[in-house]
C-alpha positions in Angstrom: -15.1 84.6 33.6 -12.6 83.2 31.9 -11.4 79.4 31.2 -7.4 79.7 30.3 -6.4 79.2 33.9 -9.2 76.7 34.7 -7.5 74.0 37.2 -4.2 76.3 37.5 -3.3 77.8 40.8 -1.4 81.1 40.9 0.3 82.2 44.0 0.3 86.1 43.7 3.2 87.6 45.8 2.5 91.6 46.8 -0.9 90.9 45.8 -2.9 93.0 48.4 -2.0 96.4 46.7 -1.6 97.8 43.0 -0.4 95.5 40.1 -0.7 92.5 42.4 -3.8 92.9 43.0 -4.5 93.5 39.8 -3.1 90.7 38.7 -4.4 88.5 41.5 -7.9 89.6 39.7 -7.2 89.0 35.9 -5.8 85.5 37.4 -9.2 84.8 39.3 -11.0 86.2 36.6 -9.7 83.7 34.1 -10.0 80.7 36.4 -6.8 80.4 38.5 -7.5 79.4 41.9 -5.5 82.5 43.7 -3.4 82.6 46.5 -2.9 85.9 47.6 0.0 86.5 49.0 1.1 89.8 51.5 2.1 91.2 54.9 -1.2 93.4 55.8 -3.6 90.5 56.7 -6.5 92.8 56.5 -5.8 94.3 53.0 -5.4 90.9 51.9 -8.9 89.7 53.3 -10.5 92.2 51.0 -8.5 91.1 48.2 -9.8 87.8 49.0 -13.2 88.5 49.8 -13.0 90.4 46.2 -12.6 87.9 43.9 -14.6 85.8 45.6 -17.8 88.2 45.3 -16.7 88.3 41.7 -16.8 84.4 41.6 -13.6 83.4 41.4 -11.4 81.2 43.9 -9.1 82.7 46.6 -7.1 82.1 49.7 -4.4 84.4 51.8 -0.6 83.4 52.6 1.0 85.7 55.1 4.7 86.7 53.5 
């Protein structure tokens, strides 16, 4: 993991698919506290659950 984001949070819009969620996870994995942001509350749980397996910090925000 990553330090460059350390103490940063990044609120992710369309983060539960594609290039949001790819971005969500480059985010977490340089240290951004993430907050995952979508419509499809179950997508976005596994998003979550995700990055926080990987060790990184995450929370969900329904759109």
């Amino acid at each position: 993991m990553g330090e460059r984001l350390h103490n940063k949070t990044a609120l992710v819009t369309g983060s539960t698919s594609n290039i949001g969620r790819a971005i969500a996870e480059a985010f977490a994995a340089e240290g951004a506290h993430v907050i995952v942001s979508g419509r499809d509350r179950e997508r976005a749980a596994r998003v979550v659950e995700g990055i926080r397996a990987a060790g990184g910090r995450a929370d969900f925000l329904v759109a």
